[in-house]
N, C-alpha and C positions, 0 to 999 in steps of 0.2 A: 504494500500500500504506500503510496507517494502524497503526501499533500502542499500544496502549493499554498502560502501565504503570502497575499499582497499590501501592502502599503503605502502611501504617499499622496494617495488623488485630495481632492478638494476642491475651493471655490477660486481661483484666481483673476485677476484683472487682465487681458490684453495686454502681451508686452513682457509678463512675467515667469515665472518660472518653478517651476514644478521637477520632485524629483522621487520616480516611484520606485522600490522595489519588492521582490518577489524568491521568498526564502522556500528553498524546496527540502522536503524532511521524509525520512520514511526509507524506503529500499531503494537508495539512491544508487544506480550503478549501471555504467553504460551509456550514458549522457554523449548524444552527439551534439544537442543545440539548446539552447534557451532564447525565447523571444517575447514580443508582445504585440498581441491585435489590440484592434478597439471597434466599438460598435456605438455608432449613435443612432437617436431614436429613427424609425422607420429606411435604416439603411442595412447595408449587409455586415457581416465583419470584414475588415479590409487588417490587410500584416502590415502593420509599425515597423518594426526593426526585427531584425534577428543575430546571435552570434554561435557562432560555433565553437567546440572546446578547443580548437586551436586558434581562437579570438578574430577570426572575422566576421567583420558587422555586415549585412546589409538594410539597407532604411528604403521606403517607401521615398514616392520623388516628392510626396505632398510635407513629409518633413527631414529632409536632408538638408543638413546644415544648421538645421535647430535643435534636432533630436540626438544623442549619444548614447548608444545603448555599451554595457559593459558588464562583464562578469566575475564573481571572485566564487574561483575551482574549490579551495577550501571551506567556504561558508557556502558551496549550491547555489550563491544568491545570483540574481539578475537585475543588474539596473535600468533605468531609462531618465537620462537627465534631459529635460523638457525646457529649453529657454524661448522666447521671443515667440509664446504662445497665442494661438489665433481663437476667435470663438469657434472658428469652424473644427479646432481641436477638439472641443466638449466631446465626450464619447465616455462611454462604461470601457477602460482597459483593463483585456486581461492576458496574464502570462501563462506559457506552456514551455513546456519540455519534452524533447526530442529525443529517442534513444536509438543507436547504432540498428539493430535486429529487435524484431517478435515481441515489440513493446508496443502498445498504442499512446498516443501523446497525453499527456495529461494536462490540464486547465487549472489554473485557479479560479477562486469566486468573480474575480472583479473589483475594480477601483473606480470609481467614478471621478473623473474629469469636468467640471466647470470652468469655463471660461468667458468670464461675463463683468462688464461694468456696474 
């Protein structure tokens, strides 16, 4: 059993910055990736970022250059540092993890994203 806890979302202002992560716990083994979607209201989930255990990130084009995804191998965790946030950021994000073979991916709950004056 794998459980994904996430943290960091909230209300923020346009412009600022947000920074979530996503601590994975349980029969951790075999990790090829960690990442994060997000889903706003009547849309589909679209993929954020992702990295892989040998630290390559890929970002969506909608936030490249504002989004830094990053991971630390000894703590499981996965970050997403969030600056020069747009309202069209607002979304429920959520983080998963990716394993090499015969796993299926796992989800956290969710973090909610605001981005609002």
């Amino acid at each position: 059993q794998v459980q994904l806890v996430e943290s960091g979302g909230g209300l923020v202002q346009p412009g600022g910055s947000l920074r979530l992560s996503c601590a994975a716990s349980g029969s951790i083994f075999g990790i090829y990736g960690m990442g994060w979607y997000r889903q706003a209201p009547g849309k589909a989930r679209e993929l954020v970022a992702t990295i892989t255990t040998s630290g390559s990130p890929q970002y969506a084009d909608s936030v490249s250059g504002r989004f830094t995804i990053s991971r630390d191998g000894v703590k499981n965790t996965v970050y997403l540092q969030m600056n020069s946030l747009k309202p069209e950021d607002t979304a429920v994000y959520y983080c998963y993890v990716d394993y090499y073979v015969g796993r299926a991916r796992n989800w956290g709950q969710g973090t909610q994203v605001t981005v609002s004056s």
